[in-house]
N, C-alpha and C positions, 0 to 999 in steps of 0.2 A: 271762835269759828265752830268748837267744837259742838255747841249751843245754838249755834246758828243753823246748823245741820239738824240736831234734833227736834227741833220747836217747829223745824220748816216742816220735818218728818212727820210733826203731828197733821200741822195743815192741811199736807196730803190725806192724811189719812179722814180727817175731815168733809176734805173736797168729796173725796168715792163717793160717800155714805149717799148724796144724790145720785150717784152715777144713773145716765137715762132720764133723768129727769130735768135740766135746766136747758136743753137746745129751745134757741138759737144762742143761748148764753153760753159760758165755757164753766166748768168745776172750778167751785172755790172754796177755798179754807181758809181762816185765821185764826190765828193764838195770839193773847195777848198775855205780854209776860213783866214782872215786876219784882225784883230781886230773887230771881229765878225762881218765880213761883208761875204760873197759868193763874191769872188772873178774870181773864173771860177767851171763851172760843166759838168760832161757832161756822156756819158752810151758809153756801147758795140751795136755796130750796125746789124753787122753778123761776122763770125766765118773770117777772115782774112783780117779784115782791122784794122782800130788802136783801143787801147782798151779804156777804161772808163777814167783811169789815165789822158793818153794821151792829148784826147778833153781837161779835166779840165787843164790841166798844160798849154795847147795851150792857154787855153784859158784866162789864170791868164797872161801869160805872165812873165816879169819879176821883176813882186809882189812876182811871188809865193817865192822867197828868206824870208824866216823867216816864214813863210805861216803853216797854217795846212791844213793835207792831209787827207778827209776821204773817204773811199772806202770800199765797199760793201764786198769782198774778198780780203784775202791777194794776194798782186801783184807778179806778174808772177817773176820767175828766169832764165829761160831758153830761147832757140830761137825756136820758131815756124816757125810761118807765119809773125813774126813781131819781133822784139827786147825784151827785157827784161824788164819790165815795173819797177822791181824797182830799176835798172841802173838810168833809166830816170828818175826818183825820186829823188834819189843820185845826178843826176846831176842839178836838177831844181833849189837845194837851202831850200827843205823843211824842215824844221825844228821838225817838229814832225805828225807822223801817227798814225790815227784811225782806224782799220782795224774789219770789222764786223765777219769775221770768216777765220778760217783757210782753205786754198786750198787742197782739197782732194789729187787733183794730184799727184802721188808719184816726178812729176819732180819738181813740187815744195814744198808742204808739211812742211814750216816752213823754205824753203832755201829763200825765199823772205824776211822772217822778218830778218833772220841772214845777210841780204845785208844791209839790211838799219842802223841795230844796230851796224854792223861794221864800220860803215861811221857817227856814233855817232847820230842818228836819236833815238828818242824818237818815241818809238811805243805802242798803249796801243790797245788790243785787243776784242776780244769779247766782241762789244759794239752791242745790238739788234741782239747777233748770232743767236737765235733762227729763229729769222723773215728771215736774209739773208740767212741759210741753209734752211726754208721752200721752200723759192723762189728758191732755186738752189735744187730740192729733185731729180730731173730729171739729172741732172748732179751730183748730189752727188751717186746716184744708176750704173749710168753707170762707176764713176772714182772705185768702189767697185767690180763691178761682169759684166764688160762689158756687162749687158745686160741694156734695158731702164730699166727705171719706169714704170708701168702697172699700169693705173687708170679704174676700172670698173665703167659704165656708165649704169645706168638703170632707165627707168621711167615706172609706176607701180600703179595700184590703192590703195584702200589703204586694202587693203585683198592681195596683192600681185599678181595680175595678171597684164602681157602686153597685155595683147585681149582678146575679148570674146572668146566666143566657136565655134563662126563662122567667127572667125580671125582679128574683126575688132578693129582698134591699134590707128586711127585717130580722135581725139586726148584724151587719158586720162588724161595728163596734157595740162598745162593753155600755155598761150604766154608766161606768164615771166619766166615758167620753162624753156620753151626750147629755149628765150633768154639767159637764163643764160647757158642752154647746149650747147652756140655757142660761151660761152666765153672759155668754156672748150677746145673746139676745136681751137680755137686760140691762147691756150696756152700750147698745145702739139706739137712736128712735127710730127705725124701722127695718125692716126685713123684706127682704126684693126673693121671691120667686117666678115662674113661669105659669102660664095653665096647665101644663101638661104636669107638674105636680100637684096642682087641684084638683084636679082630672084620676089621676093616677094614683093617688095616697087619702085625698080628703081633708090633711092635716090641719089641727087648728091652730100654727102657728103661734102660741102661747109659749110664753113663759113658767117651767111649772117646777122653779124650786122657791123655796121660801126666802123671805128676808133676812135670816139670820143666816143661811145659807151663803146668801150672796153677800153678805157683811164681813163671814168667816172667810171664804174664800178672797175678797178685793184687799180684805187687809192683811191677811198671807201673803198675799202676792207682792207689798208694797216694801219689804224690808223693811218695816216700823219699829220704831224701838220702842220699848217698856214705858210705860207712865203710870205706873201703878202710884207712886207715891204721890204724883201731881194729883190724879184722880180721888185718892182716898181725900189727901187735903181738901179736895175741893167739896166732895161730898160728906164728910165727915162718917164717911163709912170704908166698908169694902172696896176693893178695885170692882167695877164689872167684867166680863166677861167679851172677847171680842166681837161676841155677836151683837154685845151691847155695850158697844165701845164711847157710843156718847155720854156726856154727863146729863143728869138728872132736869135741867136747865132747857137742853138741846132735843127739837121735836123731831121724834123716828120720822124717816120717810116710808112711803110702803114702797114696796118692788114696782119697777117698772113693765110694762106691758107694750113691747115696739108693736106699730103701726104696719100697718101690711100691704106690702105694692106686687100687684100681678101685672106681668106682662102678657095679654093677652090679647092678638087682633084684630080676633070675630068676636071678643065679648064672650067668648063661652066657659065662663065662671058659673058654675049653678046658683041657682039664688034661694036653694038649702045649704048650701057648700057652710062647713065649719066655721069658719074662717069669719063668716055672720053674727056667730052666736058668744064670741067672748067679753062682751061688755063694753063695754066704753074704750072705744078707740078707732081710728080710720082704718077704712079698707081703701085702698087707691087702685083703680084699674085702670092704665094705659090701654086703648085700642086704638088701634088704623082706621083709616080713612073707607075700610071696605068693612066697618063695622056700624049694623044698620041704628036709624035711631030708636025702633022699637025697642030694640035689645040694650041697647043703652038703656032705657026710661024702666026697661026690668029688673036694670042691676042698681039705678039709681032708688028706687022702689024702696028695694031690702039695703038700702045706708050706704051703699057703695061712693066713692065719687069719681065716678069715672073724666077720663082725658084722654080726649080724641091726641094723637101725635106723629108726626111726620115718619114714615118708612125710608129705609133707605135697599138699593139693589145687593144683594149679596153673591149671588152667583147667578149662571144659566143651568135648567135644567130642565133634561128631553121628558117632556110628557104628551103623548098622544103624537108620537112626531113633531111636536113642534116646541122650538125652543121658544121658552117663555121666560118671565123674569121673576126668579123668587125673592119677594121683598120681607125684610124684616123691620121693625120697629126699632127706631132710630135713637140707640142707646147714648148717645151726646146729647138729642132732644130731652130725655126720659131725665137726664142727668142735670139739665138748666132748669126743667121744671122744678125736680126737687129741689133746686138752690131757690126758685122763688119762694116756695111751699118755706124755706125755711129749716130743711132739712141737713144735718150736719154730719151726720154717718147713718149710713146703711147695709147690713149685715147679708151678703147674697149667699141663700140658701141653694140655689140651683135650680131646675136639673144640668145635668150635662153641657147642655146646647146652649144653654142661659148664661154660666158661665164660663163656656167658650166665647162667647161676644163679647163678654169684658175682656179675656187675656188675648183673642186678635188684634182688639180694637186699643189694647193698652190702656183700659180704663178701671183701672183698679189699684189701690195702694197698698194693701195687706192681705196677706193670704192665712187664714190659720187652718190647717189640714189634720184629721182624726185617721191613724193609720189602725186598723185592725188583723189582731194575732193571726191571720187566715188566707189563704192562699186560694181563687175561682179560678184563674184559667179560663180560657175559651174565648176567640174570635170574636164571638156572639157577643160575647160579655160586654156588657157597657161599661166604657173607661170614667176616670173621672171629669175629663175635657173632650170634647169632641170635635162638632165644627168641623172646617175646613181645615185647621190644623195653621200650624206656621210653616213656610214656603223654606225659608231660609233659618239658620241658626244665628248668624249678625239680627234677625228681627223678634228673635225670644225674650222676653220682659227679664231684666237683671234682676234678681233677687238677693237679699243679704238674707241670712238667717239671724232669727232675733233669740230664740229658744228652741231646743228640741229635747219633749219631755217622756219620761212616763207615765203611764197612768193607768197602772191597773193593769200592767201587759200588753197595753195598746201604746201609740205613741203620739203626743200631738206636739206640732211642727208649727213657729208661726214665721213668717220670714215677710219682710217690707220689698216694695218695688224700687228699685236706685234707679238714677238719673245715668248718664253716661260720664261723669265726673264723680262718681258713685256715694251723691248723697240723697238722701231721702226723700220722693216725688212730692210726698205729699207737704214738703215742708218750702219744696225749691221749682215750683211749678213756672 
């Protein structure tokens, strides 16, 4: 068992090294092992090419006969974009599988392990499930309620304001806060803000630390254990380096770059706005029904894809005398769409008002919050939640804390949404 832990412990660590890159697919790792040696290993790259299995059993050759197979998720049964992963299994020679957690997928769902035990395969299950369904929470939410995962993102002084009272936001957290808010973003496929922060900041939304950056820190994070001797074995050299934690065999992935969703009306994203000019990846713009089509066909123009989307009433309010209806864009609609789209987590940067509709509306799973060393003050001052607020204290989103860190004298806080039987929303929808 104690083997069983560590070899899974590599697969995770395998899985990350795509992190961002394989939705609609979920992170995968295997290690294949042979008188306790790593014989072959390898991960899921992007969503239709070959999967984790694959690489390692390429890569074992034909050791892998008698071999153990460990794998981050139970192996696929069905045909996608690729073959059946635990056919290929079946047919490798493997002798017995370690499988870190069961596959949500209703196509497979327990018919993977019923392939390999039919074929008289030794299968032993939820070894480190916890760790492999946190890594997969983004894909475990979408295989549940086709919509993503919803991470709210907010950095905050430590009274709870994002600006003073005369708007100024730059910067209340440190560097390492909002290095680490770059890891976030690189480990979602998209990023939800408002117009009023395109409007307001410009921002380009990008990801801007490097890959060895984001290799150092996911595999910090994982409580991985040492392989330096498996590694040296296998390369006939040196251990690497965690930033170059794969072997010689295994192709780097580059950093990921989330995808970018405005919620915006009237369409009034400029079509200089930054957010145009980072390369290769979508810009998504939600608007209403009172956003005209010219302005559409101006955002559609400069690459945009805009989506007209259902509003819903949010409150009355008196203008010019007369009570009107102020309608906003209908974050249940914004949320089915992106499950068509394919979308498995998305990282809400704000502002304020943006991510007040998530926590009214109770639409959100995880919160990771950046508190900074500093004290605003002031009425004026914009909080980190706004809105209308919540009415009652029985209708406040339950919250479990998952971590509360330091970082540099600042503090980051990440805490999940519970059910009222106080298990985890996004896993018990």
């Amino acid at each position: 068992m104690v083997n069983d832990t560590k070899y899974m412990a590599r697969a995770i660590q395998l899985a990350k090294l795509a992190s961002g890159h394989t939705a609609p697919n979920p992170l995968v790792g295997a290690v294949v092992v042979k008188d306790n040696k790593i014989i072959g290993e390898g991960f899921h790259h992007k969503a239709g090419t070959a999967h984790a299995e694959v690489h390692a059993l390429d890569q074992a050759g034909e050791a892998a006969k008698g071999a153990t197979l460990y794998v981050t998720l139970e192996p696929c049964a069905h045909y996608g974009k690729t073959p059946p992963c635990a056919k290929r299994v079946v047919e490798s020679g493997i002798s017995r599988v370690v499988i870190g957690s069961m596959d949500p997928n209703p196509l497979v769902a327990g018919k993977g392990i019923a392939i390999l035990e039919d074929a008289g395969i030794e299968v032993t299950n939820d070894v480190l499930s916890e760790d492999c369904i946190r890594m997969n929470e983004g894909f475990f939410t979408y295989m549940q309620t086709k919509h993503p995962m919803i991470t709210l993102k907010s950095a905050m002084s430590l009274d709870g304001k994002i600006a003073t009272k005369t708007g100024e936001s730059m910067w209340i957290t440190n560097e390492s806060s909002r290095h680490d808010g770059h890891i976030l973003r690189a480990t979602h496929d998209a990023m939800l803000v408002g117009v009023g922060t395109i409007l307001a900041d410009n921002p380009s939304l990008n990801c801007r630390i490097s890959r060895d950056d984001l290799y150092e820190s996911i595999i910090g994070n994982c409580d991985l254990v040492d392989f330096t001797s498996e590694t040296e074995k296998m390369n006939d050299g040196p251990a690497n380096t965690n930033a170059e934690i794969v072997n010689a065999n295994i192709e780097i992935v580059d950093i990921h770059q989330p995808d970018v969703i405005i919620l915006d009306s009237l369409g009034r994203t400029p079509t200089d706005a930054n957010v145009f000019k980072q390369g290769d990846r979508k810009v998504i713009i939600f608007v209403s029904e009172r956003c005209s089509k010219d302005r559409i066909h101006e955002l559609e123009r400069v690459g945009a894809i805009v989506k007209p989307i259902a509003t819903v009433p949010v409150r009355k309010s008196k203008a010019t005398d007369v009570l009107v209806d102020i309608k906003k864009l209908d974050i249940n609609a914004v949320l089915s769409e992106l499950g068509v789209m394919q979308y498995t987590s998305v990282l809400v940067e704000g502002g304020a008002s943006i991510i007040a509709s998530f926590v009214e509306q109770q639409l959100f799973d995880k919160m990771v919050t950046y508190v900074g060393n500093i004290i605003i003050g002031g009425a004026e001052a914009i909080g980190a939640v706004t809105g209308n607020g919540i009415a009652s204290l029985q209708e406040a989103p339950n919250l479990t804390f998952t971590s509360v860190d330091i970082i540099d004298n600042n503090i980051r806080i990440e805490a999940y949404r519970m059910n009222r039987e106080g298990e985890y929303v996004y896993r018990n929808r």
